[in-house]
Biopython code that builds the backbone (N, CA, C, O; Angstrom):
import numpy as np
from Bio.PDB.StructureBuilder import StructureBuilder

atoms = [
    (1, "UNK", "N", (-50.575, 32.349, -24.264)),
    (1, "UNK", "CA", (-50.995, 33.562, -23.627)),
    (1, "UNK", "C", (-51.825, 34.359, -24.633)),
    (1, "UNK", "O", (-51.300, 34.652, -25.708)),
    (2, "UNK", "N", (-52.957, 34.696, -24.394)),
    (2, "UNK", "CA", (-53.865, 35.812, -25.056)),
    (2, "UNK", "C", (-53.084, 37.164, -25.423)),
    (2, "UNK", "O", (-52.107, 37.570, -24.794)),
    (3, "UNK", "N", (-53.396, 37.513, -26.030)),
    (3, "UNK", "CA", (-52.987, 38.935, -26.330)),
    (3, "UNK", "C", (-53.910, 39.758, -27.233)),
    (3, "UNK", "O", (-54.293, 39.349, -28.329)),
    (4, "UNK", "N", (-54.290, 41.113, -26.632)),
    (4, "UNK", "CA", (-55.461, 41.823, -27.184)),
    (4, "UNK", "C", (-54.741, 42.791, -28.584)),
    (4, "UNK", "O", (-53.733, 43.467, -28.795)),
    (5, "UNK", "N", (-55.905, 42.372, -29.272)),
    (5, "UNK", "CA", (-55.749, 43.215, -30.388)),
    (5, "UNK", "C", (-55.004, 44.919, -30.185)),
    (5, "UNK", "O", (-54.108, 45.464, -30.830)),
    (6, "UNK", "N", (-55.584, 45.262, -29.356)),
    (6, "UNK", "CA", (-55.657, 46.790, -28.687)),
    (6, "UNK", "C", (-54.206, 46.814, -28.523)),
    (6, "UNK", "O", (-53.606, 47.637, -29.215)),
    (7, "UNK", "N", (-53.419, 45.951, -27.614)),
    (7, "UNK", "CA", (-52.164, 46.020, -27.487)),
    (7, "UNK", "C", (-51.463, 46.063, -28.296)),
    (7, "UNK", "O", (-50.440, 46.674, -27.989)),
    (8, "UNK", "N", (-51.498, 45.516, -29.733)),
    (8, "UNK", "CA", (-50.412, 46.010, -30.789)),
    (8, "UNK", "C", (-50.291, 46.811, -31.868)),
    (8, "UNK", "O", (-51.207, 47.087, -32.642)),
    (9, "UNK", "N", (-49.220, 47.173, -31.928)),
    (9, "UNK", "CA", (-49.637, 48.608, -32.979)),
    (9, "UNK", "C", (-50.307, 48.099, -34.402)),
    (9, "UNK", "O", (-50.523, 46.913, -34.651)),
    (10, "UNK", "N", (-50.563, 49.071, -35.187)),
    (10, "UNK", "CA", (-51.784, 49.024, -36.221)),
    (10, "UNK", "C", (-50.515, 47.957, -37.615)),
    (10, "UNK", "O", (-51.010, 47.089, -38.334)),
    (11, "UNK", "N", (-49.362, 48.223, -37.668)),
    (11, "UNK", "CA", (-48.425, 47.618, -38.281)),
    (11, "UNK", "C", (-48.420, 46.249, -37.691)),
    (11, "UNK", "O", (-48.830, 45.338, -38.410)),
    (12, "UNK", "N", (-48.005, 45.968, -36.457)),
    (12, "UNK", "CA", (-47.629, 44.575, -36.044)),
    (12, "UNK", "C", (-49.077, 44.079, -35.708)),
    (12, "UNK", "O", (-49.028, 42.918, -35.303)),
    (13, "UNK", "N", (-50.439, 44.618, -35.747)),
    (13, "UNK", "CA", (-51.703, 43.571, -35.972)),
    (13, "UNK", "C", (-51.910, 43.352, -37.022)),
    (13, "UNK", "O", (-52.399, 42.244, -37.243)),
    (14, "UNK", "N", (-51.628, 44.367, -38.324)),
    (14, "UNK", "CA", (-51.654, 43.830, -39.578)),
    (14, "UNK", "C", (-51.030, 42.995, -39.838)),
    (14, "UNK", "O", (-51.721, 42.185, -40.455)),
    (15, "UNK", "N", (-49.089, 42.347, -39.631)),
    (15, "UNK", "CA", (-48.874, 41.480, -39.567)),
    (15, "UNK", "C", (-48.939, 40.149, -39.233)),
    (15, "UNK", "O", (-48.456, 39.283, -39.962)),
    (16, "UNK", "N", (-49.499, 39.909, -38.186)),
    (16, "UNK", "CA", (-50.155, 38.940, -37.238)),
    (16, "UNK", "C", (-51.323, 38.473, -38.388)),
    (16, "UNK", "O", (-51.040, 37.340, -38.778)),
    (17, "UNK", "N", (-52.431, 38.949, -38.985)),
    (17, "UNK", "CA", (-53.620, 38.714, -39.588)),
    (17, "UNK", "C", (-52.719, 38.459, -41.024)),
    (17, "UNK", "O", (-52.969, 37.464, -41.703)),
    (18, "UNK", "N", (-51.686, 39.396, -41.425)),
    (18, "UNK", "CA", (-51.245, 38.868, -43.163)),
    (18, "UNK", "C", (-51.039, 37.511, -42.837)),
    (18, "UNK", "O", (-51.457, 36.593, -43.542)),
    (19, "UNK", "N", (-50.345, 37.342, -41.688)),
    (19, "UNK", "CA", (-49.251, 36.221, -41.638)),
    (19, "UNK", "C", (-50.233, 34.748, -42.014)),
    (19, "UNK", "O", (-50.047, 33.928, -42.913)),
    (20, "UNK", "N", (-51.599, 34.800, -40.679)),
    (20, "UNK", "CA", (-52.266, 33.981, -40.560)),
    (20, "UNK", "C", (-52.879, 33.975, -41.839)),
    (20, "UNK", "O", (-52.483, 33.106, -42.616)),
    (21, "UNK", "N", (-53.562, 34.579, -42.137)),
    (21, "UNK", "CA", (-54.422, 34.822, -43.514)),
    (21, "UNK", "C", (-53.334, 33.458, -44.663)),
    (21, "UNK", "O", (-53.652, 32.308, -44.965)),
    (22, "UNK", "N", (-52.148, 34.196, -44.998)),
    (22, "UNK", "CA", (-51.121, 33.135, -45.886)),
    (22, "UNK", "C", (-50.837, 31.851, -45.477)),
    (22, "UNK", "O", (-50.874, 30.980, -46.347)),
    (23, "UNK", "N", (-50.482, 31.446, -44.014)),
    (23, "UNK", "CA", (-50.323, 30.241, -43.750)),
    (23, "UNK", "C", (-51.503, 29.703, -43.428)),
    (23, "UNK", "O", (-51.430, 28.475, -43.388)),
    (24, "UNK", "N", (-53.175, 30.380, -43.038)),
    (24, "UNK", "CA", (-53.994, 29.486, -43.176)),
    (24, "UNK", "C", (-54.220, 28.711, -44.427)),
    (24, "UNK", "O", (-54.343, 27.487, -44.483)),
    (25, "UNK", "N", (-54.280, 29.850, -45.791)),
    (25, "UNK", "CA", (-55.261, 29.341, -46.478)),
    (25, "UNK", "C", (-56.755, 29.653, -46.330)),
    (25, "UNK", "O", (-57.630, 29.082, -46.981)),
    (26, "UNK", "N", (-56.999, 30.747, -45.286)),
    (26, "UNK", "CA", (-58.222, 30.609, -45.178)),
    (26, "UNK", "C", (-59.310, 29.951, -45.859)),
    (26, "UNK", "O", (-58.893, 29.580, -46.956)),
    (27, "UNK", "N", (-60.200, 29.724, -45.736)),
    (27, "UNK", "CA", (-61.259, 29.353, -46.658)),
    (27, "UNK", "C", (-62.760, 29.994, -46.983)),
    (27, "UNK", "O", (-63.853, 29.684, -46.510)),
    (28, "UNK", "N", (-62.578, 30.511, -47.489)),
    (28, "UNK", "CA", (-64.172, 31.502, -47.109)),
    (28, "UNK", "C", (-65.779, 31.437, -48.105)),
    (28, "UNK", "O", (-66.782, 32.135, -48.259)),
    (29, "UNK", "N", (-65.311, 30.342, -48.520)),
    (29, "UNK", "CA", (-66.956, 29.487, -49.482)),
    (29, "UNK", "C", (-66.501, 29.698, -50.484)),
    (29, "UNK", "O", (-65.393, 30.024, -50.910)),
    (30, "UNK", "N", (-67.813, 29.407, -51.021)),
    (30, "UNK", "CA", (-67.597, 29.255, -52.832)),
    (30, "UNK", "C", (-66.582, 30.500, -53.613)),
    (30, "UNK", "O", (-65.702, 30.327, -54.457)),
    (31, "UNK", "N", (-67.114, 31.907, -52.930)),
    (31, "UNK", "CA", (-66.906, 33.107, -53.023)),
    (31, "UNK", "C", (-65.611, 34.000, -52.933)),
    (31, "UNK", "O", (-65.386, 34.551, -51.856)),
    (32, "UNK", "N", (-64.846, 34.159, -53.865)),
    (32, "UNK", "CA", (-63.624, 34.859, -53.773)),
    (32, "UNK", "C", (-63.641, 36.438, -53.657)),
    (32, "UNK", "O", (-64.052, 37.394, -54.314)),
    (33, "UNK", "N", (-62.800, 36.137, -52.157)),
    (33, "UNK", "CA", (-62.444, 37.689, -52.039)),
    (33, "UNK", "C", (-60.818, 38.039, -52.242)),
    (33, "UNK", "O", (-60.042, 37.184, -52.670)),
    (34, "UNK", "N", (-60.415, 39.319, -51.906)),
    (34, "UNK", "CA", (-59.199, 40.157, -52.100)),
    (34, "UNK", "C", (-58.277, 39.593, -50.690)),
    (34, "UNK", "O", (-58.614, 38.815, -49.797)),
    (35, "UNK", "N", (-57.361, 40.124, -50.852)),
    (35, "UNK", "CA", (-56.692, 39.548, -50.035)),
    (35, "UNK", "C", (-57.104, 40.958, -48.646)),
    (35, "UNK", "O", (-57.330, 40.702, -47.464)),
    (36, "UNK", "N", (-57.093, 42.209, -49.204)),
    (36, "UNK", "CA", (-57.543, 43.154, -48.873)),
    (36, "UNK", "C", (-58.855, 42.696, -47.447)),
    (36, "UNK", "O", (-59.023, 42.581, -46.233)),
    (37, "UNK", "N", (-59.622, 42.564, -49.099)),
    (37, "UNK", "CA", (-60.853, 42.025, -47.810)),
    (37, "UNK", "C", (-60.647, 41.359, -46.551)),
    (37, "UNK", "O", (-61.104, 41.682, -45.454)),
    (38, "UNK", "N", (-59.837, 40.308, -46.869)),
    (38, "UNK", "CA", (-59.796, 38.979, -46.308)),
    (38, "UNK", "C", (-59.349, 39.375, -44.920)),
    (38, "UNK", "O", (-59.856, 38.742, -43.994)),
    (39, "UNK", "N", (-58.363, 40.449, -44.595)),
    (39, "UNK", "CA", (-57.617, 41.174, -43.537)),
    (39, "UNK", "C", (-58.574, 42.178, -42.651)),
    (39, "UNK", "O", (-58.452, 42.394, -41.446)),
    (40, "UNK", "N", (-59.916, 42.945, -43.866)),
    (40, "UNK", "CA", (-60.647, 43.497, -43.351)),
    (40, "UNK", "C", (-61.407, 42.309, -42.410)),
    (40, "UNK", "O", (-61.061, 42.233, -41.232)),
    (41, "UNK", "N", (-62.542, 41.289, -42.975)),
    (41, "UNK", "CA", (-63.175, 40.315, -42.431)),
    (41, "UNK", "C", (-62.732, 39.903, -40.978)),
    (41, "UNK", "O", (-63.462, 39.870, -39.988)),
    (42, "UNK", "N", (-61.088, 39.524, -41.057)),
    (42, "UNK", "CA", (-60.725, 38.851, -40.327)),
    (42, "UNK", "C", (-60.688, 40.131, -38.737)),
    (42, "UNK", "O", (-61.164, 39.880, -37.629)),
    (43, "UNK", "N", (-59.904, 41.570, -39.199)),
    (43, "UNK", "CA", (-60.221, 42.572, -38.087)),
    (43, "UNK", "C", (-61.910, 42.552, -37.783)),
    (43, "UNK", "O", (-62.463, 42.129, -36.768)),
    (44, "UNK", "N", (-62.204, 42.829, -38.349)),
    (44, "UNK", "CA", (-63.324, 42.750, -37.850)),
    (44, "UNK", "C", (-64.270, 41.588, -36.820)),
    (44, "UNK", "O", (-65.054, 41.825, -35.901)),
    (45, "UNK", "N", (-63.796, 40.219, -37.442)),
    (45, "UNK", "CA", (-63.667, 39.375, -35.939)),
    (45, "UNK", "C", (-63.265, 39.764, -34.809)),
    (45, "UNK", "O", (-63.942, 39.626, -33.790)),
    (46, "UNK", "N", (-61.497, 40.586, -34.856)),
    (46, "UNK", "CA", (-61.165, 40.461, -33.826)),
    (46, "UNK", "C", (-61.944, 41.497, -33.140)),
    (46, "UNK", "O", (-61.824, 41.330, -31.926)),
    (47, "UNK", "N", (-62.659, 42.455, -33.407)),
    (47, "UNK", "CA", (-63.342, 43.598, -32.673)),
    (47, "UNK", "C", (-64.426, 43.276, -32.096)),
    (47, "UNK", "O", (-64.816, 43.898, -31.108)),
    (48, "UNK", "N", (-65.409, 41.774, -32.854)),
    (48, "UNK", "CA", (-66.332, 41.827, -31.957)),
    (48, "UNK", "C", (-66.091, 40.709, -31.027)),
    (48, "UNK", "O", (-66.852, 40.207, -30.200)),
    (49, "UNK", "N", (-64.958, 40.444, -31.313)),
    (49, "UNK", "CA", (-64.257, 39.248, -30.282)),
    (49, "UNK", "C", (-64.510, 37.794, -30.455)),
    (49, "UNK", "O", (-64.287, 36.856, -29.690)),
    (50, "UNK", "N", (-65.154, 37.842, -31.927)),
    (50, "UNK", "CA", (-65.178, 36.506, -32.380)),
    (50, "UNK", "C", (-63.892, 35.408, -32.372)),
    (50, "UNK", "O", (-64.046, 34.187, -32.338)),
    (51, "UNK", "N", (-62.566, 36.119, -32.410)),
    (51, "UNK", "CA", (-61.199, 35.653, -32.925)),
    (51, "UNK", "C", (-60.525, 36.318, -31.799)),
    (51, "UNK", "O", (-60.610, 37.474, -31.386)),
    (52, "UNK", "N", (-59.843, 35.320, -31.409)),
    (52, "UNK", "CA", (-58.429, 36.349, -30.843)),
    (52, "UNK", "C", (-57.097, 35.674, -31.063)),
    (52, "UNK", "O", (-56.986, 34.793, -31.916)),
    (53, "UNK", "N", (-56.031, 36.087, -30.276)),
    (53, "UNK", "CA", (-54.852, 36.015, -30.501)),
    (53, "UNK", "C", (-53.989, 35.721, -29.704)),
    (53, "UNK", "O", (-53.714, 36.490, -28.783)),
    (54, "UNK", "N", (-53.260, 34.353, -29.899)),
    (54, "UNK", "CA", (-52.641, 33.528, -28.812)),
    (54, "UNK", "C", (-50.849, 33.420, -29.364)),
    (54, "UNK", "O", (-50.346, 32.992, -30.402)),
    (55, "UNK", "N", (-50.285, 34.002, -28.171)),
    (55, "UNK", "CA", (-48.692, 34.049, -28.774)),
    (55, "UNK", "C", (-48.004, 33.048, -27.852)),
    (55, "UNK", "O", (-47.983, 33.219, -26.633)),
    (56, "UNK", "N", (-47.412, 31.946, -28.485)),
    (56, "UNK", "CA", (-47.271, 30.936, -27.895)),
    (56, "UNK", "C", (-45.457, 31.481, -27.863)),
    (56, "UNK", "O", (-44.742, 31.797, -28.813)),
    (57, "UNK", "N", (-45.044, 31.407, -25.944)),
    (57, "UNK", "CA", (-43.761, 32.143, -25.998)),
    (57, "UNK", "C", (-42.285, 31.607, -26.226)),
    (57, "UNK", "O", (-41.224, 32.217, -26.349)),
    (58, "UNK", "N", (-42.715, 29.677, -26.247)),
    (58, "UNK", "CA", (-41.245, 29.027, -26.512)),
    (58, "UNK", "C", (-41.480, 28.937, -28.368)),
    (58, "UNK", "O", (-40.646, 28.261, -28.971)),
    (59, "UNK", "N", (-42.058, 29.288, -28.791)),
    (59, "UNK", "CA", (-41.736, 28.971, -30.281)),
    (59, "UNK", "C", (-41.688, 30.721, -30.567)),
    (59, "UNK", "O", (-40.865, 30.929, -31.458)),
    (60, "UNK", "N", (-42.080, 31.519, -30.263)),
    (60, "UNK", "CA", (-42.135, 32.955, -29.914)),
    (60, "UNK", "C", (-42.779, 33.487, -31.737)),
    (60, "UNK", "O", (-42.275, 34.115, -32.668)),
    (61, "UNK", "N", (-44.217, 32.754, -31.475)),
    (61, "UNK", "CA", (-45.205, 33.061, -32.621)),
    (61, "UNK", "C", (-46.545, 33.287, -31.946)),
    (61, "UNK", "O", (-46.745, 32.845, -30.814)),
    (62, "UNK", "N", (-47.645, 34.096, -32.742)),
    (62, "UNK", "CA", (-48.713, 33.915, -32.571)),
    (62, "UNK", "C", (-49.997, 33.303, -33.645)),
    (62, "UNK", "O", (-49.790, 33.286, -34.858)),
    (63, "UNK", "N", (-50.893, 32.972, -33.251)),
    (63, "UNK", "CA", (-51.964, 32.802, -34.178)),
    (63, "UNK", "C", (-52.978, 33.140, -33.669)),
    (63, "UNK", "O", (-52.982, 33.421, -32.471)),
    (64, "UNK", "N", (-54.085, 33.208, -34.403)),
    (64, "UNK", "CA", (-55.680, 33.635, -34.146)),
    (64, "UNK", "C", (-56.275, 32.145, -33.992)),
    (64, "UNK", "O", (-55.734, 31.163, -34.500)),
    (65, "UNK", "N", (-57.435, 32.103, -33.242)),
    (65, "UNK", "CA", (-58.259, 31.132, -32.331)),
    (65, "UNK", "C", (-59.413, 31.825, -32.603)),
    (65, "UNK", "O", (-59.602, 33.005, -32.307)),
    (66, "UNK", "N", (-60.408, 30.888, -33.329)),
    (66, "UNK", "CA", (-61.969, 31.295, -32.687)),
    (66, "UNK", "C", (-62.204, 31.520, -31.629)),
    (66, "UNK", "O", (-62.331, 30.396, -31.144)),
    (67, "UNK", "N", (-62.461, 32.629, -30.415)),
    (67, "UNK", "CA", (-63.114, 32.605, -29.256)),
    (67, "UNK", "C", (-63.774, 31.414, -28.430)),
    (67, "UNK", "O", (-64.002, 31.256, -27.231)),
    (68, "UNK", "N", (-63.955, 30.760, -29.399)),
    (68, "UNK", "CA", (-65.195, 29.788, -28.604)),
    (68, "UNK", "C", (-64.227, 28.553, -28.560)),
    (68, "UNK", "O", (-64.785, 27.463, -28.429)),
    (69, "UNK", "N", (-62.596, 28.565, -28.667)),
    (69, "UNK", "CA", (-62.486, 27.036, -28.845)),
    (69, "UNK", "C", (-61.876, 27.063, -27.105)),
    (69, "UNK", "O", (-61.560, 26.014, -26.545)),
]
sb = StructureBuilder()
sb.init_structure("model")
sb.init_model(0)
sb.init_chain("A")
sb.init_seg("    ")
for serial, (resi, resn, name, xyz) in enumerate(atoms, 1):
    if name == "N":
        sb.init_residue(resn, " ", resi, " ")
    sb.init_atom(name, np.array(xyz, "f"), 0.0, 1.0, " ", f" {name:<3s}", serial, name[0])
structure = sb.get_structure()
């Protein structure tokens, strides 16, 4: 199930993005950023709707999805 950024408070979307951010690994090129950043970058997907957020309800987790998959 989708779930909009908008819907969760500013605490439990920051969590959602720490969470993913640590268990991805993200990868973001040659170029090292902050972890800081990395949370900024990633909100900022979700605003222009590049990324969103899928909470899968029998394991009762979510993760972020490129839009386009």
């Amino acid at each position: 199930m989708e779930i909009s950024y908008r819907d969760l408070s500013a605490d439990a979307l920051r969590g959602v993005v720490e969470e993913y951010i640590t268990r991805e690994g993200t990868d973001y090129g040659t170029q090292e950023y902050s972890f800081t950043s990395k949370i900024e970058q990633v909100m900022r997907q979700l605003e222009r709707g590049e990324v969103k957020i899928l909470f899968d309800a029998e394991s009762e987790t979510c993760t972020l999805v490129s839009a386009r998959d």
